[in-house]
The first five atom37 places (N, CA, C, CB, O) and aatype in JSON, in Angstrom:
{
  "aatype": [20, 20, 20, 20, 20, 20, 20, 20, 20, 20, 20, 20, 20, 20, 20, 20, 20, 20, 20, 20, 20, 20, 20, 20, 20, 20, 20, 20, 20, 20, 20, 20, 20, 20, 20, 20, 20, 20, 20, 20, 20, 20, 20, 20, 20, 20, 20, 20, 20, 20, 20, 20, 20, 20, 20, 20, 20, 20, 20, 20, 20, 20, 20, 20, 20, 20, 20, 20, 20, 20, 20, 20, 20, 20, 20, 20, 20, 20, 20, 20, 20, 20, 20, 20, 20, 20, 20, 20, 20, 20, 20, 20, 20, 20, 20, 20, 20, 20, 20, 20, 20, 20, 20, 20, 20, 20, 20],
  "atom_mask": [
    [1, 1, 1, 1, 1],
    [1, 1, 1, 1, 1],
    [1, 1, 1, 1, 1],
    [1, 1, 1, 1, 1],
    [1, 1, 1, 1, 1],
    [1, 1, 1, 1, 1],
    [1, 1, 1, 1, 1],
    [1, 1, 1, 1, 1],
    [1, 1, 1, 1, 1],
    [1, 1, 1, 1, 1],
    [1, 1, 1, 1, 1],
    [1, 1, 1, 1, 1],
    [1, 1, 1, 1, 1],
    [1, 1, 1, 1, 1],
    [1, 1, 1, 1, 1],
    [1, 1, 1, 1, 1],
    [1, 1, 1, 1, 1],
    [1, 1, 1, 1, 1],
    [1, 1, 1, 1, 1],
    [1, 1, 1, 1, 1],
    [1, 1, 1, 1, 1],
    [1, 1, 1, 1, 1],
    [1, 1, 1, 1, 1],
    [1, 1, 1, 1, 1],
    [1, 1, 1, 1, 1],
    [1, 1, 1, 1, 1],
    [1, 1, 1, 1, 1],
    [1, 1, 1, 1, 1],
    [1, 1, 1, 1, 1],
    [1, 1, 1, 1, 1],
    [1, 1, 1, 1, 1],
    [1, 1, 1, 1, 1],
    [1, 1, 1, 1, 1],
    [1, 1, 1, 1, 1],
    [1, 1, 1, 1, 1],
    [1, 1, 1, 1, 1],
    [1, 1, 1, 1, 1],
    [1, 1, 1, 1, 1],
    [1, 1, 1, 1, 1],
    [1, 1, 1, 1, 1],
    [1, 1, 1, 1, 1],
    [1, 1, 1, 1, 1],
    [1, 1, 1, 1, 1],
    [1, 1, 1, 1, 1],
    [1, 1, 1, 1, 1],
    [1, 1, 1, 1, 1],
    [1, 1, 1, 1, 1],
    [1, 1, 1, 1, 1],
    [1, 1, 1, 1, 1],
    [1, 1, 1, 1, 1],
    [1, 1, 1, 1, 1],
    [1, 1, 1, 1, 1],
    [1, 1, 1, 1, 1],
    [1, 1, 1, 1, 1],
    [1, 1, 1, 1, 1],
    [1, 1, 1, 1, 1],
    [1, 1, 1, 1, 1],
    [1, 1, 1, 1, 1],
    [1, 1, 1, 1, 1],
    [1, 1, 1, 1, 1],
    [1, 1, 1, 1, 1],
    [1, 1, 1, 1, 1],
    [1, 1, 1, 1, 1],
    [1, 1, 1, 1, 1],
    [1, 1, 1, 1, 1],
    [1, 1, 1, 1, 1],
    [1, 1, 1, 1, 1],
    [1, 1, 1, 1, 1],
    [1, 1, 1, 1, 1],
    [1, 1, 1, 1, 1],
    [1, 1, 1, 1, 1],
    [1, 1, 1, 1, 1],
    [1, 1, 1, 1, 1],
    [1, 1, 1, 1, 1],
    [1, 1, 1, 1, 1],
    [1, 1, 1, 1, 1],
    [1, 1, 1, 1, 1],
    [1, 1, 1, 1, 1],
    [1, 1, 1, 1, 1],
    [1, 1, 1, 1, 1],
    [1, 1, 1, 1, 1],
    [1, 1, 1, 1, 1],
    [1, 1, 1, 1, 1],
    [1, 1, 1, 1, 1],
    [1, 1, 1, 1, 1],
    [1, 1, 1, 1, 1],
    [1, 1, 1, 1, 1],
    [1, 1, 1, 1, 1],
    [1, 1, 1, 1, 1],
    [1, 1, 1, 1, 1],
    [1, 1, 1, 1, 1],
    [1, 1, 1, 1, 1],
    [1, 1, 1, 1, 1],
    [1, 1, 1, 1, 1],
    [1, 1, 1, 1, 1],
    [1, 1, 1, 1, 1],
    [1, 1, 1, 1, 1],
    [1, 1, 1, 1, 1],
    [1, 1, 1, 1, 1],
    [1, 1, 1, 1, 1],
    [1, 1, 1, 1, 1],
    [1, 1, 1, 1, 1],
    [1, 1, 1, 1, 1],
    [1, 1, 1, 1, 1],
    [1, 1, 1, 1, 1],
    [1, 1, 1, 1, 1],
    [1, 1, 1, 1, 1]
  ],
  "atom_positions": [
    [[0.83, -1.19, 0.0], [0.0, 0.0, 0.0], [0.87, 1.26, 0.0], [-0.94, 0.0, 1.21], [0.83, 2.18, -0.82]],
    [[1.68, 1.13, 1.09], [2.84, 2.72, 0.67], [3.21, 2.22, -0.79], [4.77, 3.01, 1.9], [2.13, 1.99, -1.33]],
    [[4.08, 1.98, -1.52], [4.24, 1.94, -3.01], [2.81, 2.64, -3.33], [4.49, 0.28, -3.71], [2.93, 3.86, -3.47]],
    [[1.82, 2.28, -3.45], [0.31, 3.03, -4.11], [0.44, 4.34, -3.61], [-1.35, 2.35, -3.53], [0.65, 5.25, -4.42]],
    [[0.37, 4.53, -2.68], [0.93, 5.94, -1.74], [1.71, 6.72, -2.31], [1.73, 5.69, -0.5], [1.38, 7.87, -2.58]],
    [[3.12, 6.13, -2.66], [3.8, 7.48, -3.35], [3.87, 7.59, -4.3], [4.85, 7.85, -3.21], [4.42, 8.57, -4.79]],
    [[3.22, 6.37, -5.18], [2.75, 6.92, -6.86], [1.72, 7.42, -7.01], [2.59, 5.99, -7.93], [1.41, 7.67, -8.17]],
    [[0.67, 7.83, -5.82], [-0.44, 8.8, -5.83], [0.05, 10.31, -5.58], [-1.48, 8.37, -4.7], [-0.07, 11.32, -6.28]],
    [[0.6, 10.12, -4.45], [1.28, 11.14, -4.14], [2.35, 12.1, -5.41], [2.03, 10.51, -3.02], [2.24, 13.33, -5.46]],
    [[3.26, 11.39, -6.28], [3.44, 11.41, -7.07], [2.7, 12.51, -8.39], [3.44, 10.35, -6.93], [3.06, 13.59, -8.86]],
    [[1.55, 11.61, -8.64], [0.84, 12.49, -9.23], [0.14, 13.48, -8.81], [0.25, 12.03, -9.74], [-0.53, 13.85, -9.77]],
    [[-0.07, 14.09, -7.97], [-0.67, 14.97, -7.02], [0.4, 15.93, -7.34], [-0.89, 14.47, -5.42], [0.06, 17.04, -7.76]],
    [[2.24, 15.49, -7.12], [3.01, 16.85, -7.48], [3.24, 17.18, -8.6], [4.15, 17.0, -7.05], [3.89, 18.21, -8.8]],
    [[2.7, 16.29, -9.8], [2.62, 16.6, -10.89], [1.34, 17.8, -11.37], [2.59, 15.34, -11.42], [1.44, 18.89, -11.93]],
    [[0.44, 17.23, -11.0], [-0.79, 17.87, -11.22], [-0.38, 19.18, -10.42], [-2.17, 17.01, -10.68], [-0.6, 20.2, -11.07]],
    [[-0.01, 19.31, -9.53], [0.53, 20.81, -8.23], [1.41, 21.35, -9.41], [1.79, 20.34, -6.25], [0.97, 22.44, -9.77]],
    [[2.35, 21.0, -10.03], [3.67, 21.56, -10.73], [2.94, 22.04, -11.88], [5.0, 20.43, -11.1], [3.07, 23.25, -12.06]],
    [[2.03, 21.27, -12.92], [1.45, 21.94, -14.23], [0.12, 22.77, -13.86], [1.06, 20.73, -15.42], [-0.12, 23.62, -14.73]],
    [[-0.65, 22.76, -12.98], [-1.77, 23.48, -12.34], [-1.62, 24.83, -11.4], [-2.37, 22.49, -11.54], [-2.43, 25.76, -11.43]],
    [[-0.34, 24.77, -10.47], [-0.16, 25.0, -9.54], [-1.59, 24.75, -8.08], [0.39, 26.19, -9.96], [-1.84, 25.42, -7.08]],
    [[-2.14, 23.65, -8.59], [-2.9, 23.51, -7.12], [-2.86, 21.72, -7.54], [-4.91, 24.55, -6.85], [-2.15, 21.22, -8.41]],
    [[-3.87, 20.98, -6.62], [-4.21, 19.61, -6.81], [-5.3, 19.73, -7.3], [-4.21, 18.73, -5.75], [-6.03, 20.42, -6.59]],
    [[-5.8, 19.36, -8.25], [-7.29, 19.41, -8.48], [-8.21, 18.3, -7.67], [-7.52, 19.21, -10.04], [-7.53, 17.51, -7.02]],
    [[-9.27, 18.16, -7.63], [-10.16, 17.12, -6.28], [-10.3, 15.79, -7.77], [-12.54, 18.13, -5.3], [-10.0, 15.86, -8.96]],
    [[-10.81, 14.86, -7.06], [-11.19, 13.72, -8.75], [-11.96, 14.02, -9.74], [-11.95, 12.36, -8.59], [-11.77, 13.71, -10.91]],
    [[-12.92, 14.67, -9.29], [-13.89, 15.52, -10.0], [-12.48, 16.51, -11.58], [-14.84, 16.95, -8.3], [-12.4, 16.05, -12.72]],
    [[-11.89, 17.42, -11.25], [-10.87, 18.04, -11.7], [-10.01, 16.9, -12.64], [-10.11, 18.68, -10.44], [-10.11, 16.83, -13.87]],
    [[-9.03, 15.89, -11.68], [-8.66, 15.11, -12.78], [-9.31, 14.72, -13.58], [-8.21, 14.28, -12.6], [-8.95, 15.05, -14.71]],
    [[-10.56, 13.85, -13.5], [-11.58, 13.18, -14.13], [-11.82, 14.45, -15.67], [-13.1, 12.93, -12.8], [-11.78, 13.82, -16.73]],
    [[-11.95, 15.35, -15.79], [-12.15, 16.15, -16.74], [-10.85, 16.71, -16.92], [-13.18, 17.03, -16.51], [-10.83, 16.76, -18.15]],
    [[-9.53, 17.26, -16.47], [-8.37, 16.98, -17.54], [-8.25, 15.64, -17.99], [-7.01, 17.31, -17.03], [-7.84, 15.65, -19.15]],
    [[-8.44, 14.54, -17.57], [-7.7, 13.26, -18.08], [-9.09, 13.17, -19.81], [-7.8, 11.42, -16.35], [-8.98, 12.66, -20.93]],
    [[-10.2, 13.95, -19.1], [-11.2, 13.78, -20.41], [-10.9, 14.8, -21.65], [-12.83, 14.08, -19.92], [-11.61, 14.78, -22.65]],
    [[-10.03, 15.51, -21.54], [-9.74, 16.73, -22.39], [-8.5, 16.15, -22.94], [-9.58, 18.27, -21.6], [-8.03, 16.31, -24.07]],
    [[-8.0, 15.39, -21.88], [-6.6, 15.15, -22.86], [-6.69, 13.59, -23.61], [-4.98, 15.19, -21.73], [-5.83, 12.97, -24.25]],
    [[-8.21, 13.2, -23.23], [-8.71, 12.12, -24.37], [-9.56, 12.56, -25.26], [-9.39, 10.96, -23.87], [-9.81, 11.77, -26.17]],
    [[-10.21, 13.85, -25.27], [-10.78, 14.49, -26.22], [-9.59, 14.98, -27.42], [-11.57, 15.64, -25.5], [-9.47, 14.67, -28.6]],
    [[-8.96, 15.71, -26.71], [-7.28, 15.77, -27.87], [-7.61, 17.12, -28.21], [-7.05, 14.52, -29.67], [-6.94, 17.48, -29.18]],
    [[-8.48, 18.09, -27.75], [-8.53, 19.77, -27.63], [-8.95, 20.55, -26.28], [-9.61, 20.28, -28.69], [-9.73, 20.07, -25.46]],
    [[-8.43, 21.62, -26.18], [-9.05, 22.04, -25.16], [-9.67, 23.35, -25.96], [-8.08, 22.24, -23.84], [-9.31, 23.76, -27.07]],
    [[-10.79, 23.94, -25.03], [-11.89, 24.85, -25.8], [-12.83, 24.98, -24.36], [-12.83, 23.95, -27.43], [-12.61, 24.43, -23.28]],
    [[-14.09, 26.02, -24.8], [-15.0, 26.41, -23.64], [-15.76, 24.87, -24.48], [-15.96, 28.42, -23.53], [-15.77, 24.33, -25.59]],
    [[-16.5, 24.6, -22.67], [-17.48, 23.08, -23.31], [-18.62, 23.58, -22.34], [-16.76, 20.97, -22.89], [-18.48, 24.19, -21.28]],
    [[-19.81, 23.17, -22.98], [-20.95, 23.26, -22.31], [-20.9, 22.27, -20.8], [-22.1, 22.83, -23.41], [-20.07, 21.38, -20.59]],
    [[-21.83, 22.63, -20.01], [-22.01, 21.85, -18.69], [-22.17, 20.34, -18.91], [-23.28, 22.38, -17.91], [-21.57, 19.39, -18.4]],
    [[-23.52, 20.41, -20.14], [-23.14, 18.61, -20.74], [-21.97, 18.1, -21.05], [-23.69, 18.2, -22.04], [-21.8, 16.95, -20.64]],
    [[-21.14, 18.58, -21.61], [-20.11, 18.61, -22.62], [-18.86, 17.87, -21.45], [-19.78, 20.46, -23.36], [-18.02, 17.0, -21.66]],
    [[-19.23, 18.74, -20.08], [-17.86, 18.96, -19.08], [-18.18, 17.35, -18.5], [-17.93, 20.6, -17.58], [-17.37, 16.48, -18.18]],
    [[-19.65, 17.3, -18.51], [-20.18, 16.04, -17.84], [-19.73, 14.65, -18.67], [-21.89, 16.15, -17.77], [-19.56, 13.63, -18.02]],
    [[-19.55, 14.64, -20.09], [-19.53, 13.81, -21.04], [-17.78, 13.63, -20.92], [-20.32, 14.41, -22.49], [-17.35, 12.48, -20.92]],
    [[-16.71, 14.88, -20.81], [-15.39, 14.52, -20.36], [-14.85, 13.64, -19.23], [-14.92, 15.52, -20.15], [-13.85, 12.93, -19.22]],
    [[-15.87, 13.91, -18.18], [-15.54, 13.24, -17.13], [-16.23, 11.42, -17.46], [-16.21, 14.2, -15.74], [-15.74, 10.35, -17.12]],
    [[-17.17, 11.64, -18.01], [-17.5, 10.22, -18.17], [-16.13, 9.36, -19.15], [-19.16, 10.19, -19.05], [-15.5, 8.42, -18.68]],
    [[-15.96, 9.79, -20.14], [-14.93, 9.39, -21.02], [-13.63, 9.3, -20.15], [-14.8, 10.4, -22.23], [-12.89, 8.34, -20.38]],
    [[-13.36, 9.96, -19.43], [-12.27, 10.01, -18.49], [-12.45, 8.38, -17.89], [-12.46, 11.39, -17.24], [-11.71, 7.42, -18.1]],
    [[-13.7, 8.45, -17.09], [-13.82, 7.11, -16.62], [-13.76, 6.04, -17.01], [-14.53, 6.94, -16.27], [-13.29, 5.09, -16.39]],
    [[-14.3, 6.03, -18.31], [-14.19, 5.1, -18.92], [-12.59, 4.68, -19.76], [-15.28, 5.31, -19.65], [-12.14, 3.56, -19.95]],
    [[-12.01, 5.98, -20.12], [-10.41, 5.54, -20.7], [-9.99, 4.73, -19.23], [-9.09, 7.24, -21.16], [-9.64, 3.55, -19.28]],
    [[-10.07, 5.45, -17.97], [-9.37, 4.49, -16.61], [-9.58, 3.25, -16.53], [-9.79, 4.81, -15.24], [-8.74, 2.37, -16.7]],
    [[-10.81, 3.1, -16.26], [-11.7, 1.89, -16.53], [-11.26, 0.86, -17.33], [-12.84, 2.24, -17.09], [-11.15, -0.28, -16.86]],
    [[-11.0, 1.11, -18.55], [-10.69, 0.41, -19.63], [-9.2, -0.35, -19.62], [-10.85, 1.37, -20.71], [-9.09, -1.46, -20.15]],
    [[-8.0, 0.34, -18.97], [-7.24, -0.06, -18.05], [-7.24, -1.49, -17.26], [-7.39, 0.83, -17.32], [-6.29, -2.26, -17.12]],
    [[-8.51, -1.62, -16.83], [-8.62, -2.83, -15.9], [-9.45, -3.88, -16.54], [-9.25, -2.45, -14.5], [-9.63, -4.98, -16.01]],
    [[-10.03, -3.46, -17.86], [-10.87, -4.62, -18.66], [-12.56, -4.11, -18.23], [-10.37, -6.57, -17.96], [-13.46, -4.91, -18.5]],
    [[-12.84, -3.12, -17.74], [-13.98, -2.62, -17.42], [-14.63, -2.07, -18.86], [-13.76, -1.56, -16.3], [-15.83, -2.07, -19.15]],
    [[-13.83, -1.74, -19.45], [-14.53, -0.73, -20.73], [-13.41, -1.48, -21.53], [-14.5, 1.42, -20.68], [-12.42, -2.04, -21.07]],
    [[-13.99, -1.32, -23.42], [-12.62, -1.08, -24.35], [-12.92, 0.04, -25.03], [-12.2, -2.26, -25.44], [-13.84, 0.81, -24.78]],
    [[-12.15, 0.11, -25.88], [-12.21, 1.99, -26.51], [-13.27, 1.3, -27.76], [-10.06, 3.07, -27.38], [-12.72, 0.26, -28.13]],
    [[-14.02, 1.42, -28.21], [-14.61, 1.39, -29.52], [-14.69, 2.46, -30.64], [-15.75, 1.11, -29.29], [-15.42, 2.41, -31.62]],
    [[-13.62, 3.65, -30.25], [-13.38, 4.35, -31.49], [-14.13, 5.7, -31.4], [-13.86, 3.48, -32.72], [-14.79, 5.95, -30.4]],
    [[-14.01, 6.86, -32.74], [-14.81, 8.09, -32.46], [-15.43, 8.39, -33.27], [-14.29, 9.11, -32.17], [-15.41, 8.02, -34.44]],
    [[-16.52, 9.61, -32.38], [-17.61, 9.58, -33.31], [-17.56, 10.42, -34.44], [-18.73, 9.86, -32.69], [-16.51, 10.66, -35.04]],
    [[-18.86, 10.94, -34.79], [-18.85, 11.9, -36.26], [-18.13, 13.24, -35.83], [-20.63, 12.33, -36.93], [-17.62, 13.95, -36.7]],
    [[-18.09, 13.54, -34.73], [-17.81, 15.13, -34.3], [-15.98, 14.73, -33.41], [-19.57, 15.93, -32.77], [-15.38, 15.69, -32.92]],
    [[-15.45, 13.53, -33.35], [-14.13, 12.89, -32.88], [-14.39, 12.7, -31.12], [-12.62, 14.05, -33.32], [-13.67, 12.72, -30.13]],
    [[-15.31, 12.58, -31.28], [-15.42, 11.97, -29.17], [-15.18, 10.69, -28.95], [-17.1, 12.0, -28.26], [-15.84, 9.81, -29.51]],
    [[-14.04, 10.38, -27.93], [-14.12, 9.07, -28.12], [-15.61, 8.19, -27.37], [-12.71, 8.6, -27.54], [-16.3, 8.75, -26.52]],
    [[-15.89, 6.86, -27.84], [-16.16, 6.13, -27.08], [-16.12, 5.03, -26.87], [-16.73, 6.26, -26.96], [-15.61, 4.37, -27.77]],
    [[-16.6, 4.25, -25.64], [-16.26, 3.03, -25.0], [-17.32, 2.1, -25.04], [-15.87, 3.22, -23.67], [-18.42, 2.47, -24.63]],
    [[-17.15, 0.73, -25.56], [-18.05, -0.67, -24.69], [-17.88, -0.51, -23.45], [-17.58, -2.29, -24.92], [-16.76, -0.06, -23.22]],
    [[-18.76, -0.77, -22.15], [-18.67, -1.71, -21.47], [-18.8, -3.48, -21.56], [-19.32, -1.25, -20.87], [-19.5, -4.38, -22.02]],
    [[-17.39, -3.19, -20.64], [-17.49, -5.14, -20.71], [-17.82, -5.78, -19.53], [-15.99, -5.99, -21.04], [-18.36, -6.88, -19.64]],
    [[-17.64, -5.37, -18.51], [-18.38, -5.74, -17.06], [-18.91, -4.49, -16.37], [-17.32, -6.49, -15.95], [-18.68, -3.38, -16.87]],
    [[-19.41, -4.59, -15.56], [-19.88, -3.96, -14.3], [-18.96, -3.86, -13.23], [-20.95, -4.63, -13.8], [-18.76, -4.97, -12.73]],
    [[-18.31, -2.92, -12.66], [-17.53, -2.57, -11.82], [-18.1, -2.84, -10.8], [-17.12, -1.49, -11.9], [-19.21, -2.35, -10.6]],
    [[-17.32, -3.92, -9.6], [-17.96, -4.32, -8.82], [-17.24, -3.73, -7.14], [-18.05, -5.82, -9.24], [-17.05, -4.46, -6.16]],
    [[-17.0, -2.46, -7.21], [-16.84, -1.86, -6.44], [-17.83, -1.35, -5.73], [-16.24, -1.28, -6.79], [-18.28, -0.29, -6.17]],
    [[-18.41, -1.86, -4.59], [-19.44, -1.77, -3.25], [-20.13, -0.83, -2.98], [-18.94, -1.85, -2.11], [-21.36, -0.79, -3.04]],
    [[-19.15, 0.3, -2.55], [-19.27, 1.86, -2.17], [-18.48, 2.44, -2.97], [-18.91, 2.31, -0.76], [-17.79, 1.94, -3.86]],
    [[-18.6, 3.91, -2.54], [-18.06, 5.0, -3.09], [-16.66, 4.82, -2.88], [-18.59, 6.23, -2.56], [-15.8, 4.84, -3.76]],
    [[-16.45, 4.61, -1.43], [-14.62, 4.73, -1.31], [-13.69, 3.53, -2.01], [-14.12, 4.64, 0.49], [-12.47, 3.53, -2.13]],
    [[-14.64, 2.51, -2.45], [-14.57, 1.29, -2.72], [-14.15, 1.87, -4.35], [-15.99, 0.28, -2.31], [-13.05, 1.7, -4.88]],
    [[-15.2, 2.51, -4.9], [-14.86, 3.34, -6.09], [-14.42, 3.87, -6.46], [-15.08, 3.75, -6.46], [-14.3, 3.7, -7.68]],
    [[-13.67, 5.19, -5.75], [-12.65, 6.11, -5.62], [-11.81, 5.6, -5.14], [-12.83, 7.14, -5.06], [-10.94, 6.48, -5.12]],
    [[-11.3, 4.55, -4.61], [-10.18, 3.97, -4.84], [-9.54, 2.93, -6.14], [-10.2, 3.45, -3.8], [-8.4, 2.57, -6.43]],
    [[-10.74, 2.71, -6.66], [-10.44, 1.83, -7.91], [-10.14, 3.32, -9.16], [-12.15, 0.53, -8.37], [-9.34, 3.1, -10.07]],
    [[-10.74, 4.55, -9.1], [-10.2, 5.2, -9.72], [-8.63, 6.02, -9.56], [-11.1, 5.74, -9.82], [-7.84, 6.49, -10.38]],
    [[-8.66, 5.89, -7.88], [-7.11, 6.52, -8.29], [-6.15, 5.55, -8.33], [-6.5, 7.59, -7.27], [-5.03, 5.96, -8.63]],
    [[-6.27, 4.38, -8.11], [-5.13, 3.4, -9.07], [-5.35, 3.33, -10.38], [-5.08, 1.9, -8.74], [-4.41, 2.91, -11.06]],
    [[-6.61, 3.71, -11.05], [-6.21, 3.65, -12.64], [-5.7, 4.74, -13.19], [-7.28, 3.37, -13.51], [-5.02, 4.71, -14.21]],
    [[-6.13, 6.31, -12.21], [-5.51, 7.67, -12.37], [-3.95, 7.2, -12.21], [-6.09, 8.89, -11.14], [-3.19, 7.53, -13.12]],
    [[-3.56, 6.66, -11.42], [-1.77, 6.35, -11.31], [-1.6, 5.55, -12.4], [-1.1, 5.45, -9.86], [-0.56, 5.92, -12.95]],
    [[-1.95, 4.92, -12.8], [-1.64, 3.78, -14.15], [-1.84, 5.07, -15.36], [-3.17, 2.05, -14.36], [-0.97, 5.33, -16.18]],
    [[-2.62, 5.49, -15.32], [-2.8, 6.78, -16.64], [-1.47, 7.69, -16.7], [-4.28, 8.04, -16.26], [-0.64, 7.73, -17.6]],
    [[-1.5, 8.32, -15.64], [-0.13, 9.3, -15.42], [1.27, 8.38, -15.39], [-0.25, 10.19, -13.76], [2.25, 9.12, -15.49]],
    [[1.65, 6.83, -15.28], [2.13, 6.52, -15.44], [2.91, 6.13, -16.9], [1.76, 6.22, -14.78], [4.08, 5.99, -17.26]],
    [[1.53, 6.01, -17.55], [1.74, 5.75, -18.72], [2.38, 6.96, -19.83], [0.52, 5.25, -19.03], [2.58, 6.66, -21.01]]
  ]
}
């Protein structure tokens, strides 16, 4: 668990160094969706909502949860689901996302 620890930590001083703050998951979840969208631009409130989903799903996809199935007419990506994430609770969930957030920034 420390190893998970300081490759979280890790990205936290990354995100601090190009941001100058940490953003909350909410925050990563929509850069990691902008930098799978492949532009940045003003996006509608749907739009911000639809980054963060894609976000989840590029993480996701990581663990065999999602695969990429390609983009659409306007270049958004999107994803199959292939299982159901069988994470319990929330913390149960937010922890399965920031090990795939460390596997992303790793990559």
């Amino acid at each position: 668990m420390e190893n998970f620890e300081q490759r979280w930590k890790q990205v936290e001083v990354t995100l601090q160094e190009r941001f100058g703050k940490v953003p909350d998951m909410e925050g990563i979840l929509f850069l990691i969706g902008i930098n799978e969208l492949g532009e940045v631009r003003e996006f509608s409130k749907e739009q911000k909502q639809d980054l963060m989903h894609i976000a989840v799903c590029s993480l996701l996809s990581r663990k065999g949860y999602y695969e990429y199935a390609g983009l659409d007419a306007e270049g958004w990506p999107h994803y199959n689901k292939l299982t159901s994430v069988d994470a319990s609770n929330m913390q149960a969930q937010e922890a399965l996302l920031k090990e795939c957030v460390v596997l992303y920034f790793e990559e």
